[in-house]
C-alpha positions as CSV (number, residue, x, y, z in Angstrom):
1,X,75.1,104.2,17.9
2,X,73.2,107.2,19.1
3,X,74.9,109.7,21.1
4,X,73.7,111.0,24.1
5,X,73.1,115.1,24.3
6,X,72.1,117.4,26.6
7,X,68.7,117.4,25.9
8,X,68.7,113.4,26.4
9,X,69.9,113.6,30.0
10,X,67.7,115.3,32.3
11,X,69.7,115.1,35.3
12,X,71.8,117.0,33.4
13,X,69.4,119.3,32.3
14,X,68.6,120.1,36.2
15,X,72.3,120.5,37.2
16,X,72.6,123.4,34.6
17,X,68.7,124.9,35.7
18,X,70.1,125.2,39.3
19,X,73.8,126.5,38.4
20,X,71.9,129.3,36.2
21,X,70.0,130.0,39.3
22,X,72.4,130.1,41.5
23,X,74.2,132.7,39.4
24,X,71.2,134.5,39.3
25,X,70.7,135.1,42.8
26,X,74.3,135.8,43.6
27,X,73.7,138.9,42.0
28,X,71.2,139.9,44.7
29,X,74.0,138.6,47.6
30,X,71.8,135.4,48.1
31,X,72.6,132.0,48.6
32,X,71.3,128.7,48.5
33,X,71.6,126.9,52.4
34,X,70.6,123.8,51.2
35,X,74.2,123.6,49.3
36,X,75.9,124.5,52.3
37,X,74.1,123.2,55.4
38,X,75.6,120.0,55.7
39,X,79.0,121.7,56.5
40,X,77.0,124.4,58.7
41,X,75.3,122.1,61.4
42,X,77.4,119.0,61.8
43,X,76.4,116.0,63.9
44,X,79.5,117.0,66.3
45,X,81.9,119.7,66.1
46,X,84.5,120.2,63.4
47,X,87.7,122.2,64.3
48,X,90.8,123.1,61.8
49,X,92.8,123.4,65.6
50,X,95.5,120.3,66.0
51,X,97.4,119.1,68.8
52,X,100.5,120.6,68.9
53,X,103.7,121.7,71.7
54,X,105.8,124.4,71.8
55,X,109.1,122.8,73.8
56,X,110.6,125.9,76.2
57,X,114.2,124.9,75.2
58,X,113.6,126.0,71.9
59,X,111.5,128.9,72.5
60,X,113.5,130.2,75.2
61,X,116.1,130.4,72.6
62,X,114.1,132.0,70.1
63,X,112.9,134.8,72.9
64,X,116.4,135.3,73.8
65,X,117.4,136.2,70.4
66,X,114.6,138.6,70.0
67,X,115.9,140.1,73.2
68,X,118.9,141.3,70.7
69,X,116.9,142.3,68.1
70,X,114.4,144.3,69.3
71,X,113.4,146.1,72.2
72,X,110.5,146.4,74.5
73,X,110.2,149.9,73.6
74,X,109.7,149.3,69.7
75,X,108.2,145.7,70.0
76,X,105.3,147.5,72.3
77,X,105.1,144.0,73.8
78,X,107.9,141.7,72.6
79,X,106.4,138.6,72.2
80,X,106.6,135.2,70.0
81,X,103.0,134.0,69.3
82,X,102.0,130.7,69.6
83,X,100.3,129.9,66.3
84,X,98.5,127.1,66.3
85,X,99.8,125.0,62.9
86,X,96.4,123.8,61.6
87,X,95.3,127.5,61.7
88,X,98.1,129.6,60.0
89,X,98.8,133.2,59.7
90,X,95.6,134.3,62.2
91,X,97.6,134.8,65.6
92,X,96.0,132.2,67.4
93,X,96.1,128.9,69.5
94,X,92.7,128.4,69.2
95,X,89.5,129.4,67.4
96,X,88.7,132.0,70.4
97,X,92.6,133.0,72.2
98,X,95.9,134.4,71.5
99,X,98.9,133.1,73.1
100,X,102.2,134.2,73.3
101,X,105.6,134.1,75.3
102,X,106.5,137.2,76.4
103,X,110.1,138.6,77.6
104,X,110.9,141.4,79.6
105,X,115.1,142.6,79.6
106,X,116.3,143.3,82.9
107,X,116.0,147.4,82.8
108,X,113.2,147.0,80.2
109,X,110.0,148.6,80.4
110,X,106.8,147.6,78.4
111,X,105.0,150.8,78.7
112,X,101.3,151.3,80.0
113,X,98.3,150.7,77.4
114,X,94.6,148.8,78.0
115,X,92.7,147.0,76.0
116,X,89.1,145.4,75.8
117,X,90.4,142.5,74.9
118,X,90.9,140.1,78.6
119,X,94.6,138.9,79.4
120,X,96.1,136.3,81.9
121,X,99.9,135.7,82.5
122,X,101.5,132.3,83.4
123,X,104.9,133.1,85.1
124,X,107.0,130.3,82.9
125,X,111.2,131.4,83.9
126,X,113.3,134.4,85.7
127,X,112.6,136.4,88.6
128,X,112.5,140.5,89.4
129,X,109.9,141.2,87.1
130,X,106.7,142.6,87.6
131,X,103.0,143.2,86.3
132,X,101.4,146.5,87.1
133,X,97.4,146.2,87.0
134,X,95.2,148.9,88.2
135,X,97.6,150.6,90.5
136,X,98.7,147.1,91.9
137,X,102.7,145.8,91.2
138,X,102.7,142.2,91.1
139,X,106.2,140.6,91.2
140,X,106.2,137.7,89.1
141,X,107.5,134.3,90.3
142,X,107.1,131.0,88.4
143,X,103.9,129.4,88.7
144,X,101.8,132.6,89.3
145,X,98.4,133.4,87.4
146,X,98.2,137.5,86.8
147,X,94.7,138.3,85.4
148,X,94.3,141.6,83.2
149,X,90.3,142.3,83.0
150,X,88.9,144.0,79.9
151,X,90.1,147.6,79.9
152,X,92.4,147.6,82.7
153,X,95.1,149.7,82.4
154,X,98.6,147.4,82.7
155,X,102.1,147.5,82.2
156,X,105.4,145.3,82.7
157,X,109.0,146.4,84.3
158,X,111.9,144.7,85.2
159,X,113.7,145.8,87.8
160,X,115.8,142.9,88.1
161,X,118.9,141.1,87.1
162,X,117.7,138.6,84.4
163,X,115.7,137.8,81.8
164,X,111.6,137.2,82.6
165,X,109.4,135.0,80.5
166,X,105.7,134.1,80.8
167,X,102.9,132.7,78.3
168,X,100.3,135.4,77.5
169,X,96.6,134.3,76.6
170,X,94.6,136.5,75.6
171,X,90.4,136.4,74.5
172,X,91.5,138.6,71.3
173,X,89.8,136.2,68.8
174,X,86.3,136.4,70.1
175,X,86.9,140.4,70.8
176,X,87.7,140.8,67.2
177,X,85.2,137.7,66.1
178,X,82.2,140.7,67.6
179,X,84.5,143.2,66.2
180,X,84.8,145.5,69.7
181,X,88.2,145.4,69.8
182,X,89.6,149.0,71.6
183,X,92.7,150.1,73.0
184,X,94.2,153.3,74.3
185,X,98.1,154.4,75.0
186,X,98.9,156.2,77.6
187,X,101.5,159.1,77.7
188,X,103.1,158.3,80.8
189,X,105.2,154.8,80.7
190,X,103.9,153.5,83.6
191,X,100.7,153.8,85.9
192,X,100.5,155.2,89.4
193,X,101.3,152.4,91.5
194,X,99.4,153.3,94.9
195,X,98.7,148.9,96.1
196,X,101.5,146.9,97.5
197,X,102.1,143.3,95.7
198,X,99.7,140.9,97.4
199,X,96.9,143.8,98.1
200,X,94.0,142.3,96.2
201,X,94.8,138.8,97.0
202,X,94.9,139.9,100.9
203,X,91.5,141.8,100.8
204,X,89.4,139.4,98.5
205,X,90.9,136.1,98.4
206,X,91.1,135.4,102.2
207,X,87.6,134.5,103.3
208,X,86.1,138.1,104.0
209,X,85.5,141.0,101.6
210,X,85.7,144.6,102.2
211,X,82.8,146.9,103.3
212,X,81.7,148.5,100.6
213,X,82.6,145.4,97.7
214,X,80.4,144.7,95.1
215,X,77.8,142.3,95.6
216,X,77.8,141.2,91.4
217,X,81.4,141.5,89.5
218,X,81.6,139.2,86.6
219,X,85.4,139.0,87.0
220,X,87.8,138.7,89.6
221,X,89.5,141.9,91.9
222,X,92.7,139.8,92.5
223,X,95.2,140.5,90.1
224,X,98.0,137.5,91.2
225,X,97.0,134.2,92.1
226,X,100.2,133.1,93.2
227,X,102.1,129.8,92.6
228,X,103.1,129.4,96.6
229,X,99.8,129.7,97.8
230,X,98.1,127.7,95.2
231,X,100.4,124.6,95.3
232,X,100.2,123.2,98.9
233,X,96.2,123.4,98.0
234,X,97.0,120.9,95.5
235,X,99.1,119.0,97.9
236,X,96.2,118.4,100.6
237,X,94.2,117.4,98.4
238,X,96.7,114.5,97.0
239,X,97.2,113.7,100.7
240,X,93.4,113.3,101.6
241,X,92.9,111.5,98.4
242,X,91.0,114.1,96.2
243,X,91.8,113.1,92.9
244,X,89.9,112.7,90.0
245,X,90.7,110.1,87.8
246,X,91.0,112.3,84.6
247,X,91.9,116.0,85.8
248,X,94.1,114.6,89.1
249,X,93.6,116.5,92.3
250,X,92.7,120.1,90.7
251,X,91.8,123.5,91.7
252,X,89.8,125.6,89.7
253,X,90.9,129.7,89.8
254,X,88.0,131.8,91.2
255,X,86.3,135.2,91.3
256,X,85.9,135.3,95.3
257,X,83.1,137.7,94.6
258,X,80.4,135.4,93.4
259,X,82.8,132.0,93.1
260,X,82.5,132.5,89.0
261,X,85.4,132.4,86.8
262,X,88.1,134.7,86.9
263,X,87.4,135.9,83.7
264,X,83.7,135.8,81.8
265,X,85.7,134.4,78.5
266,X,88.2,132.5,79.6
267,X,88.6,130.1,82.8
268,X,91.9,128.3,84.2
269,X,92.6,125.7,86.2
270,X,95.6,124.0,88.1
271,X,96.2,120.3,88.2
272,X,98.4,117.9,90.4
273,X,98.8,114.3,88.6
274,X,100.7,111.9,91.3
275,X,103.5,109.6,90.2
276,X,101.6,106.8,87.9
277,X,98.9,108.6,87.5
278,X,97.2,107.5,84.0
279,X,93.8,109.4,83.6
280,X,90.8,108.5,81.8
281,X,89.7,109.8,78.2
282,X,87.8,112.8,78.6
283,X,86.5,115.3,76.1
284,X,84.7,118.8,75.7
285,X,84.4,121.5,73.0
286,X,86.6,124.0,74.8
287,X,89.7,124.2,73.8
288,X,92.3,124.1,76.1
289,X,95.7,125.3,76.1
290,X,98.4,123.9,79.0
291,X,101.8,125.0,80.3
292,X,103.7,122.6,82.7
293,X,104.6,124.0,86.0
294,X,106.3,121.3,87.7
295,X,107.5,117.6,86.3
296,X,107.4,115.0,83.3
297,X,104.9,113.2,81.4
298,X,102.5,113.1,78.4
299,X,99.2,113.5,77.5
300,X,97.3,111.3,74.7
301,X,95.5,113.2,72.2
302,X,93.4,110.7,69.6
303,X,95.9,108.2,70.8
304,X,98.9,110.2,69.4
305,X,101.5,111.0,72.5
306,X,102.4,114.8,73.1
307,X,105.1,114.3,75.6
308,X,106.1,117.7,77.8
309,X,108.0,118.7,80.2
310,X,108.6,122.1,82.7
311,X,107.5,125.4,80.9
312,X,106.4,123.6,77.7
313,X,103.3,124.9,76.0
314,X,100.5,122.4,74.5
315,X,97.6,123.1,73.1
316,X,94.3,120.5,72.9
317,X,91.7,120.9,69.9
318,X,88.2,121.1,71.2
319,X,86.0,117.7,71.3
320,X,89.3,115.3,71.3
321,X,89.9,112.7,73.7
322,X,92.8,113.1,76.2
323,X,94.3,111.8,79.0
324,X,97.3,113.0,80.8
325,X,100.0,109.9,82.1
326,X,102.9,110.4,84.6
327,X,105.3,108.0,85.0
328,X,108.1,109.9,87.2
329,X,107.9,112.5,89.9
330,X,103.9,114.3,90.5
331,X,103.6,116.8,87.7
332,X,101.5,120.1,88.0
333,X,99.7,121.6,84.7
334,X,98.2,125.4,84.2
335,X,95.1,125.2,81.6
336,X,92.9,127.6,80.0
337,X,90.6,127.6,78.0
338,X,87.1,129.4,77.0
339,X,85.1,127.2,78.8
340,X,83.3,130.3,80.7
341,X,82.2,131.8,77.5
342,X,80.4,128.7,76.2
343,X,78.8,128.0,78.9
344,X,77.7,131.5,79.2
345,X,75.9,130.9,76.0
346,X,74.8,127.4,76.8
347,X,76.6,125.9,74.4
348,X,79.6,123.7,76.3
349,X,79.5,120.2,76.9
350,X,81.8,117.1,78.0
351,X,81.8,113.7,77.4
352,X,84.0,110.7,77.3
C-alpha cells in the first residue's frame, strides 16, 4: 500500500505555506486578521465577567480584621477589592470599574490625595464618618451616594465612635485602559474645609442654580446625594404607581446642571421593588454592579439565583438577562455601572 507524504497532500502542503508566512511576517510585527477576526467582531458581545456576590457578613468580618492589621495611615486607603472571579488578579468588578469596601477606624484619618481616575461612595454600615471633597465635609449615613469627579482633591476622617464602611467604585479600568492615569499627594492630611455638609446639595439640587453657574459641566457640583432625601422619592412613586416592571419604581442620580449623569463614565441609579415584585428579563452591555440598601430578595442571572440581602454587593456581566424578585418586605438596590460612557460613544444598547 502506498503511503501518503507530504507532497501527496496538498492541503497539507498549504497549511505549512501559510504557517511559513506567518512566521515570516511576525518578524516585521504583522499579523494575519483573517486568523483572528472571528473572535474580534462577534455577532454579540463576549465578556470573561460572571455573576458573582460578595455577602456583608463575611466581608464585614474580613474589613474588621484589616482594621487590626493595618492602618489608614500605611494602607493609604484601607480597602478589600472586589475582584470579580472570572477576571483574576486585575482589581476589577468589571471590564471598565474598580470596586472596593472601604473602612475608616474611629480617630483614623485617610489623608488628602486626587486622582484622574472618577470615584463614588455607597454609605454600606456605621455612622460619624465623613467624606471631604473640594472644601465640602460630607457626613456619611447609610444609603448616601458621595461622588468624587476626576481630579478632585478628597479625603476621609472619622471623628466618631465606630467603625465606617462603604463600597468604593471607581472608573480606574478605562483610565488606565487610555493610559491617563495621574495622581498627586498632598503634604497636608486634610484639605481646607470652608462648605458646610449639605452646601452643594442646597445650592444645585433644589430647583434653582446660583448666579454665576456654569451653563455646560459634564459632571455633577453635588458631592452627597443623600439616602433621606432620595428614599421618600422612591416612595411616591410606589404610591402613585410608577413602577416599571423590570427596574421597579426607580430614580436615576443627576447632574442638575444639564440633567446628564453624575459622572461622564459611570451612571447610578436607585431602585424600589415592592413586596412580590417579580420583574421581567432585561439585558444591556453595561455592566452593572448593585449593593442592597434596604430588604431581601434575589435576582436571576441566566436563570441561576443570586440571592442578597442588606449591604451585600453583586455584580451583573454585561448583555445577561436579569430580573430582580422580592418575596418579603419592599427592597431598595444602589447600581452603577458605565452605562454613560457607552453611550457617549454610541456604543450601548438594551434588549430583552
Amino acid at each position: 500500500m502506498a503511503v501518503a507524504t507530504a507532497e501527496a497532500n496538498p492541503k497539507h502542503n498549504l497549511q505549512l505555506a501559510r504557517q511559513a508566512y506567518y512566521d515570516k511576517i511576525s518578524g516585521y510585527n504583522l499579523a494575519p486578521l483573517w486568523e483572528v477576526l472571528k473572535n474580534l467582531v462577534t455577532p454579540e458581545p463576549k465578556t470573561q465577567i460572571v455573576p458573582h456576590i460578595w455577602k456583608f457578613p463575611d466581608v464585614e468580618k474580613l474589613m474588621l480584621e484589616a482594621g487590626d492589621v493595618i492602618t489608614a495611615e500605611e494602607a493609604e486607603r484601607r480597602v478589600l477589592v472586589l475582584e470579580n472571579p472570572g477576571d483574576p488578579g486585575k482589581a476589577r468588578i468589571t471590564n471598565t470599574l474598580f470596586a472596593g469596601i472601604q473602612l475608616i477606624m474611629p480617630g483614623e484619618i485617610a489623608d488628602v490625595h486626587r486622582h484622574v481616575a472618577s470615584a463614588i461612595r455607597f454609605v454600606l454600615k456605621g455612622n460619624g464618618a465623613y467624606t471631604a471633597v473640594e472644601g465640602e465635609k460630607a457626613e456619611m449615613a447609610h444609603g448616601d451616594f458621595i461622588i468624587t469627579a476626576n481630579w478632585a482633591p478628597h479625603d476621609h476622617g472619622n471623628p466618631g465612635k465606630e467603625p465606617v464602611m462603604w463600597l468604593d467604585v471607581l472608573d480606574m479600568p478605562t483610565i488606565n485602559h487610555f493610559q491617563t492615569s495621574f495622581a498627586e499627594h498632598f503634604t497636608e492630611k486634610m484639605q481646607n474645609v470652608n462648605h458646610e455638609d449639605g452646601d452643594s446639595f442646597e445650592r444645585y439640587a433644589s430647583g434653582v442654580l446660583p448666579d454665576g453657574a456654569p451653563a455646560h459641566m459634564n459632571r455633577s457640583p453635588v458631592i452627597n446625594y443623600p439616602y433621606a432625601k432620595m428614599r421618600p422619592i422612591l416612595e411616591r412613586l410606589k404610591k402613585t404607581g410608577d413602577v416599571d416592571k423590570r427596574f421597579g419604581a426607580r430614580v436615576r442620580y443627576a447632574n442638575p446642571i444639564n440633567g446628564g449623569p453624575v459622572l461622564p463614565t459611570m451612571g447610578a441609579n436607585l431602585s424600589l421593588f415592592p413586596s412580590g415584585f417579580k420583574g421581567e428579563d432585561y439585558r444591556s452591555t453595561d455592566a452593572a454592579v448593585f449593593a442592597v440598601a434596604e430588604g431581601k430578595g434575589k435576582t436571576i442571572v441566566d436563570g441561576k439565583a443570586i440571592e442578597w440581602g442588606v449591604n451585600d454587593v453583586f455584580v451583573v456581566p454585561p448583555w445577561k438577562r436579569y430580573h430582580h424578585e422580592v418575596a418579603g418586605e419592599d427592597a431598595v438596590l444602589f447600581s452603577i455601572s458605565d452605562r454613560p460612557a457607552q453611550e457617549a460613544l454610541g456604543i450601548w444598547r438594551e434588549g430583552k
